[in-house]
C-alpha positions as MATLAB code, in Angstrom:
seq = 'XXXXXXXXXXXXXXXXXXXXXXXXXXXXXXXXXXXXXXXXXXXXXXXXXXXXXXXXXXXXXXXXXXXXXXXXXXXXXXXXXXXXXXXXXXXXXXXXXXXXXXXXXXXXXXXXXXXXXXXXXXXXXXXXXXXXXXXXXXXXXXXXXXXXXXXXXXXXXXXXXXXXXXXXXXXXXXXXXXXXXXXXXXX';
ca = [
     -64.597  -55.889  -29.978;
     -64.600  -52.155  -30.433;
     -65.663  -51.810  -27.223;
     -62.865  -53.288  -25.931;
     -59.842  -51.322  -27.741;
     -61.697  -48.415  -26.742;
     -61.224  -49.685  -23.259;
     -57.813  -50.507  -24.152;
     -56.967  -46.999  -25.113;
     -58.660  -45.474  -22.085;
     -56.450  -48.079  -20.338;
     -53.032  -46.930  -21.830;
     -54.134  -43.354  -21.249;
     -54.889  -43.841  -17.951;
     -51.144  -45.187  -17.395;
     -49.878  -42.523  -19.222;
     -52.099  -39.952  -17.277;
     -50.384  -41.379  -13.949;
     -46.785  -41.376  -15.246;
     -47.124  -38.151  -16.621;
     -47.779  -37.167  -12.699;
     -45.427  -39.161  -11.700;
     -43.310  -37.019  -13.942;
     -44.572  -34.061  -13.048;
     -43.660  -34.313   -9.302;
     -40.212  -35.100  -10.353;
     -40.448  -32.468  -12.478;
     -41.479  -30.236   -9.821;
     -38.706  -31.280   -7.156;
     -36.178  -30.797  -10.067;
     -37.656  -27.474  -11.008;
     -37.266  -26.468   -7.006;
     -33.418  -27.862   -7.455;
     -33.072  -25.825  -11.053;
     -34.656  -22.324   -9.044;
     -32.289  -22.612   -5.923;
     -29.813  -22.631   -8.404;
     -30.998  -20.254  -10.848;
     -31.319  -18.005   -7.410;
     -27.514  -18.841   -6.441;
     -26.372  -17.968   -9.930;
     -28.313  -14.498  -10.030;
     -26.902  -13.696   -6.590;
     -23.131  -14.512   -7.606;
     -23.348  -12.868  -10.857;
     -25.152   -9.548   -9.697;
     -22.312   -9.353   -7.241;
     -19.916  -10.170   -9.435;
     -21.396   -7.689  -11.441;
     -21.250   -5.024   -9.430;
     -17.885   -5.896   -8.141;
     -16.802   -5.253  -11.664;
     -18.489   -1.632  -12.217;
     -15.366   -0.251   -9.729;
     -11.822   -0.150  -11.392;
      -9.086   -0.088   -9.569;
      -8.734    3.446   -8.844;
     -12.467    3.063   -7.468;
     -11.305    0.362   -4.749;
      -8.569    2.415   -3.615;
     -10.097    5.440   -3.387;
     -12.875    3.000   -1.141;
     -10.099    1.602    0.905;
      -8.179    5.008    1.473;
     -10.902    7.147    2.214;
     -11.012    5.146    5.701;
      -8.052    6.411    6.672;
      -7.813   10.202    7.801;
      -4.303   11.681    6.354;
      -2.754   14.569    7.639;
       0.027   14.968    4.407;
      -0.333   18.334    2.353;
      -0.500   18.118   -1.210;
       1.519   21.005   -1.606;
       5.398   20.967   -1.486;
       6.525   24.211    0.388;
       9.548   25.157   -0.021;
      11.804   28.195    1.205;
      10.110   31.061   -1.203;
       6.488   30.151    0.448;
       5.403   32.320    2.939;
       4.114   28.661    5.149;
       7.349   27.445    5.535;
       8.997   26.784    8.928;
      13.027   26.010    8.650;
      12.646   23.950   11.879;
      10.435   21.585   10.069;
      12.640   20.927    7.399;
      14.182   17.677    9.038;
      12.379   15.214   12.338;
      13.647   15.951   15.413;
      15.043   12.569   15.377;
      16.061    9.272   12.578;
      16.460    5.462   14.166;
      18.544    3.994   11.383;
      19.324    0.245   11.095;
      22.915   -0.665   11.403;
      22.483   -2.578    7.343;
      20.293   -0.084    6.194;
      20.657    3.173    4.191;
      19.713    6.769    5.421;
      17.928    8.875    2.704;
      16.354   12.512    3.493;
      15.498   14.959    1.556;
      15.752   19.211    1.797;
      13.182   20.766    0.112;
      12.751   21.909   -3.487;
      13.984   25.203   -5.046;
      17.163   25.912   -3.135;
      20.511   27.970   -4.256;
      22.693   25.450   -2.622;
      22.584   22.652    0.036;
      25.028   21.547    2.446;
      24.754   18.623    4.772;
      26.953   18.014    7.793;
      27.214   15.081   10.016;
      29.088   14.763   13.777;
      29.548   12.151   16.268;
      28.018   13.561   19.258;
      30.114   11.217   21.411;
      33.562   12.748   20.084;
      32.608   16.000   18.558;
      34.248   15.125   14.819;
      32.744   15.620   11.831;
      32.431   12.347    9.696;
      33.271   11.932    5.926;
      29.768   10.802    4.431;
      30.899    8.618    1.116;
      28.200    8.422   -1.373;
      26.947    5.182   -2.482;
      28.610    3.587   -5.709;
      26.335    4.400   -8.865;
      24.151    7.193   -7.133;
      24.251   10.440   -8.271;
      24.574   13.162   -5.666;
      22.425   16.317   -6.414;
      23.032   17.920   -2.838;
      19.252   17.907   -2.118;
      19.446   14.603   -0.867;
      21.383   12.913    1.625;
      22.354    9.312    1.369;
      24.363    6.890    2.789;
      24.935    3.022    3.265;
      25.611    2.478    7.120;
      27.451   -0.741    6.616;
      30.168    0.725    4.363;
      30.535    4.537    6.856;
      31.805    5.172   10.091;
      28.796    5.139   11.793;
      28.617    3.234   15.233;
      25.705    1.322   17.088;
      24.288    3.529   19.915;
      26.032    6.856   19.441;
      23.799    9.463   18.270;
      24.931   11.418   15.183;
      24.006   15.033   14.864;
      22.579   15.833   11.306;
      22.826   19.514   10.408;
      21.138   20.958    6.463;
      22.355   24.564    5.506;
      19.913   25.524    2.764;
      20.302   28.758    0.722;
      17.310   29.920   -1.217;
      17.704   31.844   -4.512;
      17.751   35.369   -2.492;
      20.814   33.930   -0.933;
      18.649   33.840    2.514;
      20.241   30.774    4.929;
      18.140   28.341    6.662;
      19.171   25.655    8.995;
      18.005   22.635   10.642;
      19.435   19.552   12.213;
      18.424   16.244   13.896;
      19.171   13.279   15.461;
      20.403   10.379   14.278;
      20.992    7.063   15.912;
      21.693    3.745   14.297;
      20.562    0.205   16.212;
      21.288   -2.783   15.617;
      18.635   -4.807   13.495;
      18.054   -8.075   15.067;
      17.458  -11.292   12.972;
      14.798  -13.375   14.241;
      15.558  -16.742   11.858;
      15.628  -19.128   14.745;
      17.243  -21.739   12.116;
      20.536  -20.516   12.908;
];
């Protein structure tokens, strides 16, 4: 009778044996399913990762240092020994007809004067500043809806600048306002 548990036992281990490889190749197919994924995971999060060691200032200095910029970091203005009084203002401005015109004369002047006339005519126009803007004279600004301006008649812009040794400087350009077109097609 001995004999025969013992064959019992060899019996159940036997079984066991065979579902434990049974096991085991499920086992392996989900360890092949858990190391694709463990791979996926480590491939995300290292990018991720790295993606993280650049701040912001680090992606634009990426994405801007495609671009080749001819702007000078220095502002010249009338004392320098660089500046040019004929590249003080474009040659020319296209203005929208509901936009406003701002430009700018450069820094460290005595005084500033800005003249505008109607090419077309030969009058000077009254420039009204906008409501709640301060003028400072360095700037010039105005709202073309609410001025004289026309569509298709180019305006002569004209900038007297006197530095602080009371030397003049002058420049003018070309402006001409166009009509901006609407392209809603609901209307």
């Amino acid at each position: 009778m001995r004999h025969n548990t013992l064959k019992l036992k060899k019996l159940k281990i036997s079984q066991n044996n065979s579902s434990n490889i049974r096991r085991n190749d499920q086992g392996i197919f989900l360890c092949r399913k858990d190391l694709l994924f463990c791979i996926f995971c480590l491939i995300i999060g290292s990018g991720l990762f790295v993606g993280c060691l650049n701040n912001m200032d680090g992606l634009y200095e990426n994405y801007n240092s495609q671009f080749n910029y001819d702007v000078q970091n220095k502002t010249i203005t009338p004392d320098d020994e660089e500046f040019d009084e004929t590249q003080m203002l474009r040659e020319e401005y296209f203005v929208y007809d509901n936009a406003t015109l701002n430009i700018s004369a450069p820094y460290n002047c005595a005084s500033y004067s800005w003249s505008v006339i109607d090419m077309s005519t030969g009058f000077n126009l009254d420039v009204k500043p906008l409501p709640n803007y301060k003028m400072t004279g360095r700037e010039f600004v105005t709202y073309i809806p609410d001025s004289e301006w026309k569509l298709g008649v180019t305006y002569k812009l004209t900038l007297k600048i006197t530095n602080k040794e009371g030397v003049e400087y002058k420049d003018s350009c070309g402006i001409i306002v166009y009509q901006h077109y609407n392209y809603n097609l609901e209307d």
